[in-house]
C-alpha positions, 0 to 999 in steps of 0.5 A: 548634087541633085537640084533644090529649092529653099522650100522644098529644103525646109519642106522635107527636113520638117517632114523629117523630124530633124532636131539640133542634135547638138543641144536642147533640140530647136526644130531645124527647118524654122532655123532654115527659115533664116536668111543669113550671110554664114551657115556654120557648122558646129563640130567642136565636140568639146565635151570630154569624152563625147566621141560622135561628131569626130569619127561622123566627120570622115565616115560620111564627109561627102554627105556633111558637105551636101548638107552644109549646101542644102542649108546654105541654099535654104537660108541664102547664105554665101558662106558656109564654115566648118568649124572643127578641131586640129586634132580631128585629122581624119575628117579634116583630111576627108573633108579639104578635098571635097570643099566646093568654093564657097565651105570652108574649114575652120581650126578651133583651138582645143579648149573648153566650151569651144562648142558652145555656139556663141563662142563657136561663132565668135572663134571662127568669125569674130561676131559675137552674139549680143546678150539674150540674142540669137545667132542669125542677129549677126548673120549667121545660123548654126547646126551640128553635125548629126543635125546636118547629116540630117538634113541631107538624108531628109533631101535626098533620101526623103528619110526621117530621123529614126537614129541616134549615134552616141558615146557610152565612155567612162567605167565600161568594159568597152567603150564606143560610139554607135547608132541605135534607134530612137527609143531603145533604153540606155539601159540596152545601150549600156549593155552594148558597151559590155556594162559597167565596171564598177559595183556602185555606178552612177550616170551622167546623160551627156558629156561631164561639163553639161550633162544631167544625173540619170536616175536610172537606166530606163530612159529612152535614147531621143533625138538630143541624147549626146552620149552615156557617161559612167562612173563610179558613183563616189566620183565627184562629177556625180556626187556634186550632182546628187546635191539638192537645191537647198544644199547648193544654195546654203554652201553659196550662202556660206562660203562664197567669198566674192573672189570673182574667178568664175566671172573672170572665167566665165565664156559668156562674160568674156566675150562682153556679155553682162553676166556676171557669176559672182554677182548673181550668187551674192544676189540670192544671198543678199538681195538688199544689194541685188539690182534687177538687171544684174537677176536678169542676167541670169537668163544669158547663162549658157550653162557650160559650168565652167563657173563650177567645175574649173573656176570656184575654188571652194566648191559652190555651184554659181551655174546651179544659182544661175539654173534657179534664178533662171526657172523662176524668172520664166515662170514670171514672163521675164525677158533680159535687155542689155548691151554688148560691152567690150570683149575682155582682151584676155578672153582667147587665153582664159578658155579651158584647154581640155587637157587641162580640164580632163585633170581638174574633173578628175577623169584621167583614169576614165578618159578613153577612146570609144571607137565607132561600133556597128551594131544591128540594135534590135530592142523588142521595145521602144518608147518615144516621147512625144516631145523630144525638142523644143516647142509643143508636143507632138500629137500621136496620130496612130492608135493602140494595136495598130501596125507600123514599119520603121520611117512611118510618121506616128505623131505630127506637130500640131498646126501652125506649133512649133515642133516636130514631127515624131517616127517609128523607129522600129517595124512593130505594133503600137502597145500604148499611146499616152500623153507623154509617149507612143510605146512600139514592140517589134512585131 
């Protein structure tokens, strides 16, 4: 492992582009900033259905332990932790001979929301997040594995983050995993998994829990796009999301008899966070009898819609009241303050067994592997958007007509912003520059 220093760690990743690959993307080298005890490795890859994190784990084991070092020595971390699944056996195996002292691996229990970063967190160290806190509040800092891989190739390679694997599962002719470049529509990815096999599709950007109804096929593959998921658009995965917001708050309205099961199920509230499901659906409904902070609480929402998919048995979405209550309090500057309570002592036996689970979201007849593919993608065009991450847009810094090769920088984070910087993906000629995207056709 070639020498480093935490600077010149953080230096290259930001040059890099590297973005949690995990989630909403946070600008990985100001996580690297942290000084922190752990340096955990998400790779639960709980969402059904998503195949990425398991099959990258044994293809390219050597190069995640790299990263794992790169980080530990950016953030000082004397620990580093794996945290993966027993059923993952072929990384497991890849991985326990290459460990150096100070990483280790660590079993998660085949549950849902395992990944979720707090319970991940809390599974493989026994710390728990307090409300509204981030993870270095308890010593620890937290990255996928897509983000890790990254961040070795940005140290040794010096490399910008120019692809992205994904899973395209469901009601395909041939479902797989594969790497494509930044960019490229999910509409071509689509077709690389044969396309649809159903007349009336509908698409889910991400795995079935979290991931978000697409409108149509056109939109470009980012740093954070997790996995393409098809189904027939009758499903109630998709139907459920078609429902407005006036829709889903009139059935709260309605029919929410107080039965407190998404709360009892709720992950957050488990572990002793405040939030509280139920609460929070009677407080849009009756807000004589709402307090402010039981609102404020809205705001600790994972959004790992347990509360709506396994827990409420009469159909109502507490996550989606939870979503409106949040977007409003934003808008208002609103900040949550409360303590850590205790955990509840059944929290470990109330997580969601993903068997389990794959049967109440009705995805028996969809659930399938999708092995690792490789495919030289060469779309003619690709759009990128300028903001693929969390924090300020990144500001284009080439022009319409001008020629660029694949790894060049096209737009770099405004000083002193948090951000990312973003890069062509393709050797080509830039056909548009515009406020939301750089447009390149390959030359």
């Amino acid at each position: 492992m070639t020498p480093a220093i935490p600077e010149m760690i953080r230096q290259r990743v930001r040059d890099a582009g590297v973005v949690g690959a995990g989630g909403a993307g946070f600008p990985t080298w100001v996580k690297l900033q942290a000084q922190v005890e752990i340096f955990l490795v998400n790779a639960a890859e709980c969402e059904p259905m998503l195949k990425v994190d398991q099959q990258l784990m044994p293809q390219q084991a050597a190069r995640l332990v790299r990263g794992v070092l790169y980080a530990m020595q950016a953030t000082g971390a004397r620990e580093g932790i794996i945290a993966l699944k027993e059923k993952y056996q072929a990384a497991v195996h890849a991985l326990t001979p290459l460990l150096p002292p100070q990483v280790r691996l660590h079993i998660l229990p085949d549950v849902y929301p395992a990944g979720d970063e707090v319970i991940t967190i809390w599974l493989a160290t026994g710390r728990r997040v307090p409300p509204a806190a981030l993870p270095v509040s308890v010593g620890v800092v937290v990255n996928n594995v897509q983000t890790v891989l990254n961040i070795a190739r940005s140290v040794e390679q010096q490399y910008p983050v120019t692809r992205r694997t994904l899973t395209v599962n469901g009601a395909v002719r041939y479902p797989l995993t594969v790497t494509v470049p930044l960019g490229m529509s999910l509409r071509e990815v689509l077709a690389l998994a044969g396309g649809a096999t159903v007349d009336e599709p509908g698409f889910i950007n991400g795995g079935p829990m979290m991931g978000a109804l697409l409108p149509d096929l056109d939109q470009p593959v980012t740093k954070t796009t997790g996995g393409l998921l098809v189904l027939p658009r009758s499903h109630p995965l998709i139907q459920r999301r078609m429902q407005d917001d006036r829709t889903v708050l009139a059935l709260a309205r309605t029919v929410c008899e107080q039965c407190r099961l998404c709360t009892d199920l709720c992950p957050r509230h488990l572990i002793g966070h405040e939030l509280s499901p139920h609460l929070l659906v009677r407080a849009v409904n009756y807000q004589s009898v709402a307090t402010p902070q039981t609102v404020l609480s809205a705001l600790t929402c994972s959004e790992c819609n347990v509360c709506e998919s396994v827990a409420c048995p009469v159909g109502i979405s507490p996550m989606r009241v939870n979503r409106l209550l949040k977007a409003e309090l934003r808008q208002h500057g609103a900040r949550y303050e409360g303590p850590l309570r205790e955990a509840d002592e059944m929290a470990r036996y109330r997580l969601n067994p993903v068997k389990r689970l794959i049967g109440k979201l009705a995805l028996n007849a969809w659930y399938q592997d999708a092995p690792f593919k490789i495919y030289d993608a060469q779309p003619a065009q690709v759009v990128l958007p300028l903001r693929q991450h969390i924090g300020a847009p990144a500001t284009p810094c080439v022009q319409k007509g001008e020629t660029v090769t694949r790894g060049q920088c096209i737009a770099d984070l405004p000083e002193d912003a948090l951000g990312a910087p973003i890069h062509a993906s393709i050797d080509g000629t830039v056909a548009s520059v515009t406020e939301q995207a750089i447009t390149l056709v390959r030359g």
